[in-house]
C-alpha positions as CSV (number, residue, x, y, z in Angstrom):
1,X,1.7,-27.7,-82.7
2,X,4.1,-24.9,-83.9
3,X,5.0,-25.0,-87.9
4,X,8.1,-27.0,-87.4
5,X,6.2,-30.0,-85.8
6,X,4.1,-30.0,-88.8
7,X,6.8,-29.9,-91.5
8,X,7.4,-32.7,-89.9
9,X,4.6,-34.8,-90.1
10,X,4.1,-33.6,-93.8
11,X,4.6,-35.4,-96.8
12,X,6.7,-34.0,-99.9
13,X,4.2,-31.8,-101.6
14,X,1.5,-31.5,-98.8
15,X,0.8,-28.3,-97.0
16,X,-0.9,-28.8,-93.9
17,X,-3.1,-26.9,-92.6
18,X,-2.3,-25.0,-89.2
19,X,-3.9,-25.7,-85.7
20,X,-6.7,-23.2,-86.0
21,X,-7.9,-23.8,-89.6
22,X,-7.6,-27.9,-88.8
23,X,-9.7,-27.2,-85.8
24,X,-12.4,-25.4,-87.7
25,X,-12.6,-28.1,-90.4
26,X,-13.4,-30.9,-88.0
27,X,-16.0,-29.0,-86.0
28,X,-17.4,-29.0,-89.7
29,X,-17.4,-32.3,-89.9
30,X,-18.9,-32.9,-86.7
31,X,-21.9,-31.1,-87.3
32,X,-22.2,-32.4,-90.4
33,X,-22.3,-35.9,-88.7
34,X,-24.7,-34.4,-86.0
35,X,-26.9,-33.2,-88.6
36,X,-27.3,-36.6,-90.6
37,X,-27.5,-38.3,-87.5
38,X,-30.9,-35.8,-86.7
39,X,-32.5,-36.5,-90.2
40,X,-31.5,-32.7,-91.1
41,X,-31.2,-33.6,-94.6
42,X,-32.0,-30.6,-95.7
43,X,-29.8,-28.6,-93.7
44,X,-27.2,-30.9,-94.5
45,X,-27.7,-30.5,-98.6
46,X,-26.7,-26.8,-97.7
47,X,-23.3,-27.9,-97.1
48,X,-22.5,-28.5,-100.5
49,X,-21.9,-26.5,-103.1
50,X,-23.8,-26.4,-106.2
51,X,-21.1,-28.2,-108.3
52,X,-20.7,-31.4,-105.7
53,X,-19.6,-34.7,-106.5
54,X,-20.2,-37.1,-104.1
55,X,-19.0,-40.9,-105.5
56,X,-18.9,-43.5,-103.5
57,X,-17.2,-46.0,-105.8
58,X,-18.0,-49.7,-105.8
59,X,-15.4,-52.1,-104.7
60,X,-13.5,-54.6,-106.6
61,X,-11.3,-57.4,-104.7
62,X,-8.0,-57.3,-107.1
63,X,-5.0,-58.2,-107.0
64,X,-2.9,-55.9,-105.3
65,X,-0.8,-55.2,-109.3
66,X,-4.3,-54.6,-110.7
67,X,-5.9,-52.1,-108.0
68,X,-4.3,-49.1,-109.4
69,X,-7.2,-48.8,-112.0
70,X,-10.0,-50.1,-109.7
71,X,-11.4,-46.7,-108.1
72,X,-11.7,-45.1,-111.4
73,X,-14.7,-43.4,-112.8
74,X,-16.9,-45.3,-115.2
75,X,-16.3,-48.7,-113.0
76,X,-19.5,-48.9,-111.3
77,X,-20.4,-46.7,-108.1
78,X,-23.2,-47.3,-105.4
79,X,-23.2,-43.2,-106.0
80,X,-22.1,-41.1,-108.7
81,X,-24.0,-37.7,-107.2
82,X,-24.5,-34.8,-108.1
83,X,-26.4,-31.6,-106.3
84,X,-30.0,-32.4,-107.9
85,X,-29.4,-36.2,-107.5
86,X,-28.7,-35.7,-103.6
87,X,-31.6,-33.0,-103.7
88,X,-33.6,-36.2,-104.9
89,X,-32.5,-38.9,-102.4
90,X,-33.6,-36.3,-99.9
91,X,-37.0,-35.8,-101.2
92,X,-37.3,-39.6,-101.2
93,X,-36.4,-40.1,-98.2
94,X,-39.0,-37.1,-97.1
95,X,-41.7,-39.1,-98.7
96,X,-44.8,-41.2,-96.5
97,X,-44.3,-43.6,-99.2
98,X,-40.1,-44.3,-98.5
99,X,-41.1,-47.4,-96.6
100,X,-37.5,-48.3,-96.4
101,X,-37.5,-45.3,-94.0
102,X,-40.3,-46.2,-92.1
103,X,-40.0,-46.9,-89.4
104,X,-37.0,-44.2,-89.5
105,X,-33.3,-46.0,-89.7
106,X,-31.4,-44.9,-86.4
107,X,-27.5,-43.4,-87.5
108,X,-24.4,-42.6,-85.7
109,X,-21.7,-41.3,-87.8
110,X,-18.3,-41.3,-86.3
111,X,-15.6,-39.4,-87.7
112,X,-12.2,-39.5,-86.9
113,X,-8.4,-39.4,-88.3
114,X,-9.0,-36.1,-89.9
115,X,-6.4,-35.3,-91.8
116,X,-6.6,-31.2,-93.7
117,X,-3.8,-29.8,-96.0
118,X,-4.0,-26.6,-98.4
119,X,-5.5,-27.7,-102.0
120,X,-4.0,-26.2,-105.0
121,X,-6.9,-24.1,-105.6
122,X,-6.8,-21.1,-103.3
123,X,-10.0,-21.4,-100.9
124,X,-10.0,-25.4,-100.9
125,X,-8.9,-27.5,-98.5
126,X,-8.3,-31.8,-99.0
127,X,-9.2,-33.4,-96.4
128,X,-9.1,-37.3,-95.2
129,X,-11.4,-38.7,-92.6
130,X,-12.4,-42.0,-91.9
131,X,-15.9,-42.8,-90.8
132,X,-17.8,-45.6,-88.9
133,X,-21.9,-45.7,-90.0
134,X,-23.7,-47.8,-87.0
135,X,-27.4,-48.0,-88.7
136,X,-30.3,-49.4,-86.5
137,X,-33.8,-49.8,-87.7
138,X,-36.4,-51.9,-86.6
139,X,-35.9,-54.5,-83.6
140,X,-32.8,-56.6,-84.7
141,X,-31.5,-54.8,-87.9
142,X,-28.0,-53.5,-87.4
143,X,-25.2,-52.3,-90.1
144,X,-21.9,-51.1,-89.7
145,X,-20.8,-49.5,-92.6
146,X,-17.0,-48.5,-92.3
147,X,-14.6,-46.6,-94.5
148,X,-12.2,-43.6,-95.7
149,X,-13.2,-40.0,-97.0
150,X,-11.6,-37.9,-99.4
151,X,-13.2,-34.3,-99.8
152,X,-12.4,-31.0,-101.1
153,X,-14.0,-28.4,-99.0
154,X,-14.1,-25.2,-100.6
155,X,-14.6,-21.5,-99.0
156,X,-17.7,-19.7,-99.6
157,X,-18.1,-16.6,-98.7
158,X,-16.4,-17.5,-95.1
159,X,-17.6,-20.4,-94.5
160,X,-16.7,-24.0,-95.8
161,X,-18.8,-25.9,-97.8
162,X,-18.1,-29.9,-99.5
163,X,-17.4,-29.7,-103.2
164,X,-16.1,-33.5,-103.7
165,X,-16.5,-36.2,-101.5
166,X,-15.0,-39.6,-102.4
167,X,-16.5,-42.5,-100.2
168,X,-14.5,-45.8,-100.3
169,X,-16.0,-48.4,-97.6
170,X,-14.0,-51.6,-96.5
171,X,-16.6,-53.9,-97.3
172,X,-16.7,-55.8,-100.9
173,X,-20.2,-57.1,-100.2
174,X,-22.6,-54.9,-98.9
175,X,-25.1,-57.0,-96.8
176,X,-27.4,-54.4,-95.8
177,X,-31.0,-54.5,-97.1
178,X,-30.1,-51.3,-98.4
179,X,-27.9,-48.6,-98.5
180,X,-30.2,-45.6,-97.4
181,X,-27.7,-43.4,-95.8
182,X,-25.2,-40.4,-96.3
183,X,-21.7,-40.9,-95.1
């Protein structure tokens, strides 16, 4: 797509990122899928930088005039993370005891509609996904977890790393048994 075709498709103020620079940030997030999906937690914590903030806000059903509050900090989140706290979920999940994880909890992270443009901060990048979280575990436990992604990904020293990821999910009312992933 030449830079004329994506003036285009750009909205007043964005900068989108050209083809080759798009295409490296969703092979990112590809592996980064691949890796959750392979319980490489550890290798996925390396990823982020050492000042993440990954929120996953919880959801309030409002009327559409009140919504423009509802995904504000201090409202409640399912995560409010950051760097230790995911170091932490990782060791717990590592544990014999986790027997929420045990047997392990099958994932398949699909991510699709990426979306890149230039961030205001030289080196960053904003970037919009959505995701679909298919989680198996046992014989008849199955979840779909579904839902859009805002992240900042940030370049350090040449290669791109998540410094914010914002997690909103479709779903007011989690039924899972738990909510023992990453998205």
């Amino acid at each position: 797509m030449n830079a004329n075709a994506q003036a285009e498709f750009a909205i007043a103020g964005e900068q989108i990122v050209d083809q080759d620079t798009a295409h490296r940030i969703e092979q990112f997030l590809f592996r980064e899928a691949r890796l959750l999906d392979s319980e490489r937690w550890e290798q996925w914590l390396e990823l982020m930088t050492p000042d993440i903030h990954y929120w996953m806000p919880a959801i309030e059903n409002r009327r559409r005039a009140d919504r423009l509050g509802a995904y504000a900090p201090g409202r409640g989140a399912y995560f409010d993370d950051n760097h230790f706290d995911l170091e932490r979920r990782i060791a717990r999940f590592m544990q014999p005891s986790a027997w929420a994880e045990d047997p392990p909890t099958r994932h398949v992270h699909v991510i699709s509609n990426v979306e890149a443009q230039h961030s205001d901060t030289n080196g960053e990048f904003v970037v919009y996904s959505v995701f679909v979280n298919y989680r198996s575990r046992g014989e008849a436990d199955n979840d779909l977890l579904l839902g859009r992604r805002e992240d900042v990904l940030r370049e350090v020293e040449g290669k791109l790393r998540i410094a914010r990821r914002k997690i909103v999910i479709t779903q007011s009312l989690l039924m899972s048994k738990n909510i023992n992933t990453f998205f």
